[in-house]
N, C-alpha and C positions, 0 to 999 in steps of 0.2 A: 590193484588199480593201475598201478605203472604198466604191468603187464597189457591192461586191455589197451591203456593209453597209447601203446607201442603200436599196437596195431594200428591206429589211425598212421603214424608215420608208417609201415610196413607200406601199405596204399598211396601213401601222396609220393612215397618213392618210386614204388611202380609207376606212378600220372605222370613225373617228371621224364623218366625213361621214355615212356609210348609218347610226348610230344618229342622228345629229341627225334625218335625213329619216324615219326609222323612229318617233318618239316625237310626230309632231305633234300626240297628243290630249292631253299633258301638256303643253305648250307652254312654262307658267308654271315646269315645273319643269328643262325645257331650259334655258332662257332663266338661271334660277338655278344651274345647274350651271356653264356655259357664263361665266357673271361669275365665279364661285369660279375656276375653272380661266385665266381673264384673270388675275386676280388675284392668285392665284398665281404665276403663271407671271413676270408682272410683280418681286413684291416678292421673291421667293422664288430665281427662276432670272436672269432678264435684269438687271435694277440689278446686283445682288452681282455678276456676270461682268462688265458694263460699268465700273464703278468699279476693278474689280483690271485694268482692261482698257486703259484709255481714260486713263493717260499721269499729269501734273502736273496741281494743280490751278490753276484761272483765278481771279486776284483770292480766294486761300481757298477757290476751293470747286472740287471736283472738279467735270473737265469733264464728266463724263456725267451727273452730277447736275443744270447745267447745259442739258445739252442736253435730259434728261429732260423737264424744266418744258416748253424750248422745242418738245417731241412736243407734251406735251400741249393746251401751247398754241396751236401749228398744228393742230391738230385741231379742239379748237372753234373757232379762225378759219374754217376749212375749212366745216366746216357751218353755220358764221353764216351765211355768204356764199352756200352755196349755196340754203339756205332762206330767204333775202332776196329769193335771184332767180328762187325759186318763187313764193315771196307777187308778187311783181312782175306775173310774170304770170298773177296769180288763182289758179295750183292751190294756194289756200288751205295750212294749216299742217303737213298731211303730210308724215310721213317721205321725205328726199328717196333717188332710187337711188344715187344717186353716192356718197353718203355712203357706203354698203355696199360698193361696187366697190373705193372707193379704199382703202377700211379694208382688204378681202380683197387686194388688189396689195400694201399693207403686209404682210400675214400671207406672202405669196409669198416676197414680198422676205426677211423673217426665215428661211421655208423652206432659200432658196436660205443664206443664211450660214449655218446649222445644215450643210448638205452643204462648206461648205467647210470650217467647224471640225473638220467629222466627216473629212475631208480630211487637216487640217493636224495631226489628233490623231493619227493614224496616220504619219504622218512624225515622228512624235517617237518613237513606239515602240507596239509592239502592245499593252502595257498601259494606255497614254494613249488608246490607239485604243476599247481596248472599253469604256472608261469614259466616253469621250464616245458611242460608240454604244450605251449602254443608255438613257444619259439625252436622245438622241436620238431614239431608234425609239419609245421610250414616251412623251414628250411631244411627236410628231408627232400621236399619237390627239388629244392637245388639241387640234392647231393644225385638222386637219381638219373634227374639231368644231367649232372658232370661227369658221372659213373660211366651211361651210356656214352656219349660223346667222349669221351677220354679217350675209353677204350675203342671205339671204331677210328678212331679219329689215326691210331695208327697200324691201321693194314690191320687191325682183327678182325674174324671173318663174324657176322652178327650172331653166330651163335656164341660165341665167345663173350661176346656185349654184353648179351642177355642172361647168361649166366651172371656175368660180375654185378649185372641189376638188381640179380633175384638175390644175389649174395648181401649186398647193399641193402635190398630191402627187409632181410632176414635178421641184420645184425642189429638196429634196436631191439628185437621182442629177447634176443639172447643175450644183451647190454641189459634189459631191466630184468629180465632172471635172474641171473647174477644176482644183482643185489637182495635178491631175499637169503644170499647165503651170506653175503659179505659182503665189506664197504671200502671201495675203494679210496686212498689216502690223498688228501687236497694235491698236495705239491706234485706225486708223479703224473696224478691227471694233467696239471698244469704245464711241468714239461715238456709233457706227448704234447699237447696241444700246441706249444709255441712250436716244438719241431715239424710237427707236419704242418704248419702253418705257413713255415718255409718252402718246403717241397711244392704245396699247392701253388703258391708265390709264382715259385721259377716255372712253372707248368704253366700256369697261366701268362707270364710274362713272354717268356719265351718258344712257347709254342702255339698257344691257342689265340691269343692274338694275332701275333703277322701271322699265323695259317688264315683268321681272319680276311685279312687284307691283301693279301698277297696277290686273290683274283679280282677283289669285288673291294678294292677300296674307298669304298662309298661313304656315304654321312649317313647313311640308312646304317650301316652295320658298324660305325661309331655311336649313333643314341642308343641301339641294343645296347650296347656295353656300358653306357650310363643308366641306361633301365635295370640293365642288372646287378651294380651297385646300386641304384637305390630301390628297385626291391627287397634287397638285405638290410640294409638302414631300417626301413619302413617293418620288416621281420621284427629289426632288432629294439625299435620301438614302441613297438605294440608287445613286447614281451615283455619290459624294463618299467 
């Protein structure tokens, strides 16, 4: 049953993807939606699951709030370093592609645990089941949307995009297989979660917004970005 259930999310992450690639004359207001729904999905879905998730806390302070910081902060390590070893050799201060790839392998990675939660919710009972598969299948449209736009977003050529899509949309059916072999343990799913929870943070903070605004700083492409926090909200309560 999780299985088939995946496939409803397989689909709504492909529909997420084809409208990012479908809107490129709006860009600015992609680009805004696209940070809301990071943002969201962040403050709203992943911390709150990672903190009830992810065990005792370290020295006072919950571990996934901990690890949180440490996403976020591997992240801008990450593109420090890569745009260092751009400037290095000359290609001046543009967006580097790695940065995109590895951001979308992140978004994969989260895919793939949503198919195993979606998994391990159905081993608990079919009412835990369809409650994690509503708020599954529905905020899969994010992920596919942030997937695609992540990765174009820095100089990948769209074949590229689209691969990381189909990868995205691939990795719930292979999250809930998994679990008919095995179950994965509360606390490191927790962890993962607070950590990439971080990483998406700094991605959306620091780059998908002011690329936002940068051209088109309008009030049209500021209510995007409150649409898309509270399209998560609204995910997150109709799942809850």
């Amino acid at each position: 049953m999780a299985v088939f259930v995946a496939l409803g999310a397989f689909l709504m992450t492909l529909a997420g993807g084809w409208v990012a690639q479908r809107v490129t004359d709006r860009r600015h207001l992609v680009l805004g939606f696209a940070g809301g729904l990071m943002l969201g999905v962040v403050g709203l879905d992943l911390l709150p699951e990672a903190i009830d998730a992810a065990g005792n806390p370290v020295f006072g302070v919950p571990a996934a709030l901990l690890l949180f910081v440490g996403g976020f902060l591997v992240a801008h390590l990450v593109e420090r370093l890569l745009a260092v070893r751009q400037v290095a050799h000359g290609a001046g201060e543009e967006r580097v592609p790695q940065v995109g790839l590895t951001a979308a392998a992140a978004m994969v990675g989260h895919s793939l645990m949503d198919g195993v939660a979606l998994g391990a919710a159905f081993q608990v009972g079919a009412g835990m089941g369809a409650a994690v598969a509503l708020a599954v299948i529905t905020h899969d449209f994010a992920d596919g949307f942030n997937t695609y736009t992540i990765t174009s977003l820095y100089g990948n050529a769209r074949r590229k995009a689209v691969l990381m899509l189909f990868a995205d949309a691939v990795a719930p059916l292979v999250g809930a297989a998994t679990t008919l072999l095995f179950t994965l343990p509360e606390e490191p799913l927790g962890c993962y979660l607070g950590f990439f929870g971080g990483a998406l943070l700094y991605l959306a903070a620091a780059e998908i917004l002011p690329e936002a605004h940068h051209e088109h700083p309008a009030r049209s492409t500021l209510l995007c970005t409150v649409a898309g926090v509270g399209f998560i909200w609204l995910v997150v309560g109709i799942a809850d």
